[in-house]
PABA-305949 format. One record per residue (C-alpha): x, y, z; residue number from 1; residue in three letters. Coordinates in steps of 0.02 Angstrom, whole numbers, plus 50000, padded with zeros to 5 digits. Each point is the difference from the previous one (the first is absolute). Layout:
BEGIN
((X, Y, Z), NUM, "Ala")
...
//
This chain:
BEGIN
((57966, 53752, 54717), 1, "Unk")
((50006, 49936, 50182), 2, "Unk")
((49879, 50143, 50040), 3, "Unk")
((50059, 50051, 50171), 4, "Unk")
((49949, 50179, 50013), 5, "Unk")
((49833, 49929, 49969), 6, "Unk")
((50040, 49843, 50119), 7, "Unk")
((50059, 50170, 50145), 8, "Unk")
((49821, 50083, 49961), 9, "Unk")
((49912, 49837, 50021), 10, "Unk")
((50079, 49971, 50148), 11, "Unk")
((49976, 50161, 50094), 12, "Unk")
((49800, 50029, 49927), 13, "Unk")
((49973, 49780, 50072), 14, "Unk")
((50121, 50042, 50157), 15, "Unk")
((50106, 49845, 49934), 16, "Unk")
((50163, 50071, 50100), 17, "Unk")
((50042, 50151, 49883), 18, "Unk")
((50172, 50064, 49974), 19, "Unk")
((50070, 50137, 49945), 20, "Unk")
((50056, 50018, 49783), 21, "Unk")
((50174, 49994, 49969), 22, "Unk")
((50052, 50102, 49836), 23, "Unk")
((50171, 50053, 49900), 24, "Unk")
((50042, 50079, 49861), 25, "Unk")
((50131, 49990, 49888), 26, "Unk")
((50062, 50176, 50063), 27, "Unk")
((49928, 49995, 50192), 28, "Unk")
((50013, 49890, 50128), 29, "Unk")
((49883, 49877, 50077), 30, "Unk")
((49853, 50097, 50083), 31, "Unk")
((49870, 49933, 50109), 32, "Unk")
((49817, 50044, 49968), 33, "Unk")
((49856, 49962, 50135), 34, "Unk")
((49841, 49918, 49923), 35, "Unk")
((49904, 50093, 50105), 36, "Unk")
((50035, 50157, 49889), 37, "Unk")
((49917, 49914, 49838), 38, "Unk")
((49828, 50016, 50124), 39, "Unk")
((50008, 50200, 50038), 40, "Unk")
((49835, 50078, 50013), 41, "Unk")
((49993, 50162, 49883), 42, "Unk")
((50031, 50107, 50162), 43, "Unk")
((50193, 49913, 49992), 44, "Unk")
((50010, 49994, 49807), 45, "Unk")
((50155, 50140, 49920), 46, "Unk")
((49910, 50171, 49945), 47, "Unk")
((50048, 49940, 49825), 48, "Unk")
((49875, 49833, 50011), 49, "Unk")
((49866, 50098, 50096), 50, "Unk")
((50008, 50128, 49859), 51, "Unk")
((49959, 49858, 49884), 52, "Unk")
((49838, 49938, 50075), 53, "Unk")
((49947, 50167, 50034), 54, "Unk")
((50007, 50004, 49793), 55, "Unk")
((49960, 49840, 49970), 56, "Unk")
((49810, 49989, 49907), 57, "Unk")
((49895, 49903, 49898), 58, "Unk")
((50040, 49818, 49961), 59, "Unk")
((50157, 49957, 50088), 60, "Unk")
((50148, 49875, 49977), 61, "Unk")
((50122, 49977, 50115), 62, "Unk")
((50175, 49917, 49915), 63, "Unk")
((50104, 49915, 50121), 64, "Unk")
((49879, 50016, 50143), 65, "Unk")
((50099, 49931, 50126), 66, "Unk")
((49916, 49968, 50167), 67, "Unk")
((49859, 50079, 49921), 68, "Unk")
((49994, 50156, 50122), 69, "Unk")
((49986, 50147, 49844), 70, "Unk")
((49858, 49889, 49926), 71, "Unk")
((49923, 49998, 50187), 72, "Unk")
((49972, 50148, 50034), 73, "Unk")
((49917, 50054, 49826), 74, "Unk")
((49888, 49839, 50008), 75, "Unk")
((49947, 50056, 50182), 76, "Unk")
((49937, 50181, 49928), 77, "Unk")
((49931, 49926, 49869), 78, "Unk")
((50082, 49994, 49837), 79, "Unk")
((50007, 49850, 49897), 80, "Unk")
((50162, 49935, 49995), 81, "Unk")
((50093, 49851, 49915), 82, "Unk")
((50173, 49969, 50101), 83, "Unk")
((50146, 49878, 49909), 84, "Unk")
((50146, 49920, 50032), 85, "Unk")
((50122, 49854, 49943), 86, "Unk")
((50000, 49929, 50187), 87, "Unk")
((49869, 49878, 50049), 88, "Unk")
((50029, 50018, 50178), 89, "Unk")
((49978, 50171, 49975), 90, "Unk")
((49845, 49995, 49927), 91, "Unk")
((49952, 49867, 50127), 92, "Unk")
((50034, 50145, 50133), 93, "Unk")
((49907, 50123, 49889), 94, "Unk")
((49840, 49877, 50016), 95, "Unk")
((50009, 49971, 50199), 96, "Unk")
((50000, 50199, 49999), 97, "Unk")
((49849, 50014, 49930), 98, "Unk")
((50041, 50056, 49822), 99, "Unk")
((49857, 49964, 49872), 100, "Unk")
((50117, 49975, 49834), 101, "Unk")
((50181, 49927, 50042), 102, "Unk")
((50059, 49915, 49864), 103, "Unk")
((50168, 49921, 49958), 104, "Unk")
((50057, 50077, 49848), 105, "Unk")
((50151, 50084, 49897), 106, "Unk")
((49927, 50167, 49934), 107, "Unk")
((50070, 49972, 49813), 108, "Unk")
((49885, 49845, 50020), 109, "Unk")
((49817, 50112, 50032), 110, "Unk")
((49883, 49995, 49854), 111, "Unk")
((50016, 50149, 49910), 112, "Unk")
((49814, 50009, 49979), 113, "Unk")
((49995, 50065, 50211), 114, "Unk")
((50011, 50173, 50021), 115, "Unk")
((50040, 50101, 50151), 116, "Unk")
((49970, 50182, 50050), 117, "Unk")
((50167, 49990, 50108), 118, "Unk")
((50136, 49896, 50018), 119, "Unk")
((50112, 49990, 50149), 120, "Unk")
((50193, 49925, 50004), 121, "Unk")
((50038, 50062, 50185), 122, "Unk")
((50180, 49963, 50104), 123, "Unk")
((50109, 50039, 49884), 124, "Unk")
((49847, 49956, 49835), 125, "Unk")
((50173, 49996, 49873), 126, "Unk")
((50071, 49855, 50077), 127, "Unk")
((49899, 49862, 49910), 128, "Unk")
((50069, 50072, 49820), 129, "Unk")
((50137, 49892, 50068), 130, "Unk")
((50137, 50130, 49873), 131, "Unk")
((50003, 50174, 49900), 132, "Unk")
((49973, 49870, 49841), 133, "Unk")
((49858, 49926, 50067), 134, "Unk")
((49902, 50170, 50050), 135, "Unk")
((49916, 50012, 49848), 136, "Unk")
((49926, 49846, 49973), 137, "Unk")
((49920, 50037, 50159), 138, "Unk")
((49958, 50161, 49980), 139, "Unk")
((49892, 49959, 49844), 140, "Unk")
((49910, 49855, 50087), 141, "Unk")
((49976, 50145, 50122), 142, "Unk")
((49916, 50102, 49886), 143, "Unk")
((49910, 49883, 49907), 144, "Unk")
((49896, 49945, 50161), 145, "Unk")
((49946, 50184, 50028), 146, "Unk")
((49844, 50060, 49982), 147, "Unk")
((49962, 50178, 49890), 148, "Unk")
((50055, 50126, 50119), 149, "Unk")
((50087, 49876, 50119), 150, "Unk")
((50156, 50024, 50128), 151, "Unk")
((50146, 49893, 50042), 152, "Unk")
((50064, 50049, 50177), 153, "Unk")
((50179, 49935, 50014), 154, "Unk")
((50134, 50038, 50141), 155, "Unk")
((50198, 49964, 49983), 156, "Unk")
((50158, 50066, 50070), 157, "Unk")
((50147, 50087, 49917), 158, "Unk")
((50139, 49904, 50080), 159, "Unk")
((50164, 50117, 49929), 160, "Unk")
((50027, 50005, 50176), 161, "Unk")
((50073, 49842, 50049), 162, "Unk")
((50164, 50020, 49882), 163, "Unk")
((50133, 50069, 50046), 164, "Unk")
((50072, 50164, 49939), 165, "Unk")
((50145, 50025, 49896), 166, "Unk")
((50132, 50155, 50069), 167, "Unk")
((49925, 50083, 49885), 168, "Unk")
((49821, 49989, 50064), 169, "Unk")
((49940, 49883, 49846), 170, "Unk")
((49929, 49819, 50060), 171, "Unk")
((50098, 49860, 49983), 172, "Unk")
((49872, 49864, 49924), 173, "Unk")
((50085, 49811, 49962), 174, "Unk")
((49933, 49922, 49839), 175, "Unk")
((49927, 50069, 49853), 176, "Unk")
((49794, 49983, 50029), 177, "Unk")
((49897, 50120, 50069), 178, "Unk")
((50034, 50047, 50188), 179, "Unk")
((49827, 49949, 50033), 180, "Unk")
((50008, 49824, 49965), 181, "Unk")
((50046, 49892, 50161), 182, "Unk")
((49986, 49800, 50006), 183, "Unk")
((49918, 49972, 50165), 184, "Unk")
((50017, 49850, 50114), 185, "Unk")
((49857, 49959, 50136), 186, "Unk")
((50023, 49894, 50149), 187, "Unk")
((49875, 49914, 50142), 188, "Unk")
((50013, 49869, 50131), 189, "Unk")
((50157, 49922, 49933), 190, "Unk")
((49956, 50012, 49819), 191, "Unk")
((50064, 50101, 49849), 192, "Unk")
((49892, 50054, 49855), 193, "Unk")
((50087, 49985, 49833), 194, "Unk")
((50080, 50177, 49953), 195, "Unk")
((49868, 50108, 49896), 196, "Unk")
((50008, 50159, 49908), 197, "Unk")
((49912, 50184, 50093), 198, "Unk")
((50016, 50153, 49910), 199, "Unk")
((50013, 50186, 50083), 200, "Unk")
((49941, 50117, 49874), 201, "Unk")
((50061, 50197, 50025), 202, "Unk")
((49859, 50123, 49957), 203, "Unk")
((50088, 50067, 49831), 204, "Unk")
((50014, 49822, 49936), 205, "Unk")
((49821, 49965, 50054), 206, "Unk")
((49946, 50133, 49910), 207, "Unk")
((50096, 49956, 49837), 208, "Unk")
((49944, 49830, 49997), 209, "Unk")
((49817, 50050, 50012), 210, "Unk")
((50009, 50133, 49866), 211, "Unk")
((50070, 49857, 49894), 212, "Unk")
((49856, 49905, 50023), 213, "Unk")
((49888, 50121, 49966), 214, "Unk")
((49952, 50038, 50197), 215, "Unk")
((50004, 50167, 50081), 216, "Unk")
((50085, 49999, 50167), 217, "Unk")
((49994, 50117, 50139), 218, "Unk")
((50082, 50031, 50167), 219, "Unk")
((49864, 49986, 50133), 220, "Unk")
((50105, 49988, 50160), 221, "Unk")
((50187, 49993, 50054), 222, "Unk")
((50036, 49902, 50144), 223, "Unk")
((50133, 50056, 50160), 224, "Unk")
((50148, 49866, 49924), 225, "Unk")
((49998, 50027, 49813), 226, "Unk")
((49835, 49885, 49973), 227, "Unk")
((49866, 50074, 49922), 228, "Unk")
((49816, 49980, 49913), 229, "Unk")
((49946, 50016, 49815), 230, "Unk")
((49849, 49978, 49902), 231, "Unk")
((50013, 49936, 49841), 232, "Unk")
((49844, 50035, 49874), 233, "Unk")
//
Protein backbone atom coordinates (compact mmCIF):
# COMPACT_ATOMS: atom_id res chain seq x y z
CA UNK A 1 0.00 0.00 0.00
CA UNK A 2 1.55 3.29 -1.28
CA UNK A 3 -0.56 5.02 1.42
CA UNK A 4 -1.51 8.20 -0.30
CA UNK A 5 -4.71 9.19 1.37
CA UNK A 6 -2.59 9.12 4.38
CA UNK A 7 0.47 10.79 2.36
CA UNK A 8 -2.83 13.82 1.27
CA UNK A 9 -3.64 14.09 5.20
CA UNK A 10 -0.03 14.39 6.05
CA UNK A 11 0.43 16.83 3.72
CA UNK A 12 -2.41 19.22 4.41
CA UNK A 13 -2.13 18.76 8.66
CA UNK A 14 2.39 19.62 7.89
CA UNK A 15 1.28 22.25 5.01
CA UNK A 16 3.63 20.06 2.66
CA UNK A 17 1.65 21.49 -0.60
CA UNK A 18 -1.67 19.49 -0.18
CA UNK A 19 -3.79 18.44 -3.04
CA UNK A 20 -6.88 17.47 -3.49
CA UNK A 21 -7.88 13.09 -3.43
CA UNK A 22 -8.69 11.72 -6.59
CA UNK A 23 -11.18 8.63 -6.33
CA UNK A 24 -13.23 6.10 -8.86
CA UNK A 25 -15.21 3.47 -8.65
CA UNK A 26 -15.86 0.71 -10.62
CA UNK A 27 -19.45 2.18 -11.33
CA UNK A 28 -18.64 6.18 -10.94
CA UNK A 29 -16.36 8.28 -12.27
CA UNK A 30 -13.26 9.91 -10.97
CA UNK A 31 -14.27 12.44 -8.19
CA UNK A 32 -12.15 14.91 -6.54
CA UNK A 33 -12.19 15.20 -2.72
CA UNK A 34 -10.50 18.32 -0.82
CA UNK A 35 -8.29 17.29 2.21
CA UNK A 36 -9.44 20.01 3.92
CA UNK A 37 -12.83 18.17 4.46
CA UNK A 38 -11.07 15.13 6.46
CA UNK A 39 -10.32 18.32 9.17
CA UNK A 40 -14.14 19.61 9.69
CA UNK A 41 -14.85 20.81 13.09
CA UNK A 42 -18.14 19.04 14.49
CA UNK A 43 -20.07 22.35 13.56
CA UNK A 44 -19.34 21.10 9.58
CA UNK A 45 -19.62 17.32 10.30
CA UNK A 46 -23.23 15.51 8.37
CA UNK A 47 -26.19 15.33 11.05
CA UNK A 48 -25.58 11.56 10.76
CA UNK A 49 -21.72 11.83 12.34
CA UNK A 50 -22.81 14.55 14.83
CA UNK A 51 -25.58 12.17 15.91
CA UNK A 52 -22.84 9.68 16.64
CA UNK A 53 -20.71 11.66 19.09
CA UNK A 54 -23.63 13.03 20.64
CA UNK A 55 -24.12 9.02 21.54
CA UNK A 56 -20.88 8.14 21.76
CA UNK A 57 -19.92 7.14 25.75
CA UNK A 58 -17.73 5.34 27.81
CA UNK A 59 -14.47 3.88 26.48
CA UNK A 60 -14.24 4.79 22.90
CA UNK A 61 -12.58 3.34 19.67
CA UNK A 62 -12.52 4.97 16.69
CA UNK A 63 -11.91 2.32 13.44
CA UNK A 64 -10.56 3.96 10.52
CA UNK A 65 -10.02 7.29 12.19
CA UNK A 66 -8.94 9.11 9.41
CA UNK A 67 -7.61 12.59 10.04
CA UNK A 68 -8.59 11.91 13.44
CA UNK A 69 -11.37 14.74 13.63
CA UNK A 70 -14.43 12.21 15.29
CA UNK A 71 -11.72 11.08 17.85
CA UNK A 72 -10.97 15.01 18.39
CA UNK A 73 -13.62 16.23 19.38
CA UNK A 74 -14.60 13.38 22.03
CA UNK A 75 -10.92 13.54 23.41
CA UNK A 76 -11.42 17.46 23.77
CA UNK A 77 -14.74 16.86 26.10
CA UNK A 78 -13.22 14.42 27.71
CA UNK A 79 -13.80 10.89 26.94
CA UNK A 80 -11.11 8.45 26.67
CA UNK A 81 -10.65 7.46 23.35
CA UNK A 82 -8.38 4.98 21.37
CA UNK A 83 -8.43 6.10 17.47
CA UNK A 84 -6.96 3.35 14.62
CA UNK A 85 -6.06 3.11 11.38
CA UNK A 86 -3.92 1.05 8.71
CA UNK A 87 -2.22 4.45 7.50
CA UNK A 88 0.87 5.62 9.22
CA UNK A 89 0.71 8.98 7.88
CA UNK A 90 -2.55 9.08 9.15
CA UNK A 91 -1.83 8.33 12.40
CA UNK A 92 1.21 10.60 12.12
CA UNK A 93 -1.52 13.46 11.46
CA UNK A 94 -3.65 12.08 14.29
CA UNK A 95 -0.47 12.72 16.71
CA UNK A 96 0.42 16.43 15.44
CA UNK A 97 -3.43 16.98 16.30
CA UNK A 98 -3.09 16.33 19.56
CA UNK A 99 -4.70 12.88 19.88
CA UNK A 100 -3.54 10.92 23.07
CA UNK A 101 -3.94 7.14 21.55
CA UNK A 102 -3.32 6.96 17.62
CA UNK A 103 -2.22 3.83 16.80
CA UNK A 104 -1.58 2.07 13.49
CA UNK A 105 -3.61 -0.90 13.48
CA UNK A 106 -6.17 -3.29 11.48
CA UNK A 107 -9.15 -3.77 13.89
CA UNK A 108 -9.30 -7.77 13.37
CA UNK A 109 -5.71 -7.33 14.78
CA UNK A 110 -6.93 -5.59 18.57
CA UNK A 111 -6.53 -7.93 21.47
CA UNK A 112 -9.65 -9.30 22.24
CA UNK A 113 -8.96 -8.88 25.90
CA UNK A 114 -9.81 -4.59 25.24
CA UNK A 115 -13.16 -3.73 25.68
CA UNK A 116 -15.03 -0.69 24.62
CA UNK A 117 -18.32 0.93 25.72
CA UNK A 118 -18.73 2.26 22.00
CA UNK A 119 -17.35 1.72 18.88
CA UNK A 120 -17.42 4.08 15.99
CA UNK A 121 -16.90 3.12 12.01
CA UNK A 122 -17.94 6.71 10.65
CA UNK A 123 -17.92 7.81 6.57
CA UNK A 124 -19.42 5.22 5.25
CA UNK A 125 -18.11 2.58 8.77
CA UNK A 126 -19.12 -0.64 6.08
CA UNK A 127 -16.51 0.12 3.76
CA UNK A 128 -13.52 -1.58 5.51
CA UNK A 129 -15.57 -5.16 5.40
CA UNK A 130 -14.02 -4.73 2.01
CA UNK A 131 -17.44 -7.41 0.60
CA UNK A 132 -20.99 -8.86 1.77
CA UNK A 133 -18.63 -12.18 2.49
CA UNK A 134 -16.39 -10.49 4.55
CA UNK A 135 -19.11 -8.59 6.88
CA UNK A 136 -19.22 -11.13 9.25
CA UNK A 137 -15.94 -11.79 10.14
CA UNK A 138 -15.97 -8.27 11.02
CA UNK A 139 -18.91 -8.00 12.60
CA UNK A 140 -17.89 -10.67 15.24
CA UNK A 141 -14.49 -9.02 15.90
CA UNK A 142 -16.95 -6.13 16.37
CA UNK A 143 -18.73 -7.68 18.96
CA UNK A 144 -16.20 -9.42 20.61
CA UNK A 145 -14.34 -6.03 21.56
CA UNK A 146 -17.58 -4.72 23.24
CA UNK A 147 -18.03 -4.22 26.52
CA UNK A 148 -21.47 -5.67 28.55
CA UNK A 149 -23.96 -3.23 27.46
CA UNK A 150 -21.77 -1.67 24.71
CA UNK A 151 -22.75 0.19 21.23
CA UNK A 152 -21.31 0.07 17.81
CA UNK A 153 -22.26 3.34 15.94
CA UNK A 154 -21.83 2.65 12.20
CA UNK A 155 -22.96 4.90 9.15
CA UNK A 156 -23.25 3.61 5.33
CA UNK A 157 -25.17 4.48 2.28
CA UNK A 158 -27.71 2.48 0.27
CA UNK A 159 -26.38 3.15 -3.16
CA UNK A 160 -29.57 1.42 -5.41
CA UNK A 161 -29.47 4.72 -6.75
CA UNK A 162 -26.69 4.89 -9.06
CA UNK A 163 -28.08 1.95 -11.49
CA UNK A 164 -29.97 2.48 -13.93
CA UNK A 165 -33.59 1.45 -14.30
CA UNK A 166 -34.97 -1.10 -16.43
CA UNK A 167 -38.48 0.10 -18.60
CA UNK A 168 -39.94 -1.54 -16.26
CA UNK A 169 -38.74 0.42 -13.25
CA UNK A 170 -36.48 -2.63 -11.86
CA UNK A 171 -32.52 -1.69 -11.56
CA UNK A 172 -30.31 -2.84 -13.95
CA UNK A 173 -27.22 -4.15 -11.73
CA UNK A 174 -24.04 -5.80 -13.97
CA UNK A 175 -22.50 -8.85 -12.24
CA UNK A 176 -23.74 -11.18 -9.86
CA UNK A 177 -22.37 -9.77 -6.17
CA UNK A 178 -24.07 -7.65 -4.05
CA UNK A 179 -24.80 -4.03 -5.41
CA UNK A 180 -22.91 -2.79 -2.51
CA UNK A 181 -19.62 -4.01 -3.25
CA UNK A 182 -17.46 -1.41 -5.37
CA UNK A 183 -13.52 -1.81 -5.99
CA UNK A 184 -12.27 1.65 -5.36
CA UNK A 185 -9.26 3.33 -6.87
CA UNK A 186 -7.53 6.47 -5.01
CA UNK A 187 -5.31 8.93 -6.63
CA UNK A 188 -2.80 11.96 -5.33
CA UNK A 189 -0.08 14.06 -6.77
CA UNK A 190 0.54 11.87 -9.74
CA UNK A 191 0.19 8.60 -7.98
CA UNK A 192 -2.35 5.70 -8.01
CA UNK A 193 -3.13 3.51 -5.04
CA UNK A 194 -3.55 -0.13 -5.93
CA UNK A 195 -7.45 -0.86 -6.46
CA UNK A 196 -9.09 -1.99 -2.99
CA UNK A 197 -12.37 -3.35 -2.02
CA UNK A 198 -15.33 -0.63 -0.01
CA UNK A 199 -18.53 -2.00 0.77
CA UNK A 200 -22.03 0.09 0.93
CA UNK A 201 -24.23 -1.75 3.16
CA UNK A 202 -28.28 -0.96 2.71
CA UNK A 203 -30.05 -0.83 6.13
CA UNK A 204 -32.10 -4.28 5.57
CA UNK A 205 -28.84 -6.09 4.86
CA UNK A 206 -27.19 -4.37 7.82
CA UNK A 207 -29.66 -5.48 9.86
CA UNK A 208 -29.59 -9.19 8.65
CA UNK A 209 -26.02 -9.49 8.98
CA UNK A 210 -26.09 -8.32 12.61
CA UNK A 211 -28.94 -10.56 13.66
CA UNK A 212 -26.72 -13.33 12.24
CA UNK A 213 -24.14 -12.53 14.46
CA UNK A 214 -25.99 -12.36 17.25
CA UNK A 215 -26.14 -8.22 17.37
CA UNK A 216 -29.23 -6.20 17.61
CA UNK A 217 -29.33 -3.35 15.17
CA UNK A 218 -31.30 -0.30 15.11
CA UNK A 219 -32.00 2.66 12.89
CA UNK A 220 -30.82 5.77 14.74
CA UNK A 221 -30.81 8.38 11.93
CA UNK A 222 -31.48 8.59 8.09
CA UNK A 223 -29.50 10.93 6.28
CA UNK A 224 -30.94 13.62 3.25
CA UNK A 225 -29.20 11.12 0.23
CA UNK A 226 -30.05 7.58 1.30
CA UNK A 227 -27.08 7.45 4.06
CA UNK A 228 -28.00 6.74 7.29
CA UNK A 229 -26.88 5.80 11.11
CA UNK A 230 -27.28 2.51 13.10
CA UNK A 231 -26.29 1.20 16.35
CA UNK A 232 -25.40 -2.11 16.60
CA UNK A 233 -25.57 -3.77 20.31
Amino acid sequence: MKDLFGTAILDYQTNNSPEDISTETNISEVDAMEVSYLFRSYKEMPKLEQKALQLAKGKILDVGCGAGSHSLYLQEKGLEVTSIDISANAIKACALRGLKNAQIQNVLDLDPKDKFDTILLLMNGTGIFGTLEQTSKYLQKLKNLLAPNGQILIDSSDIIYMFDEDEDGSKWIPGDGYYGELTFTISYKNQTEEAFPWLYLDYNTLQNAAHANGLECELILEGNHFDYLARLY
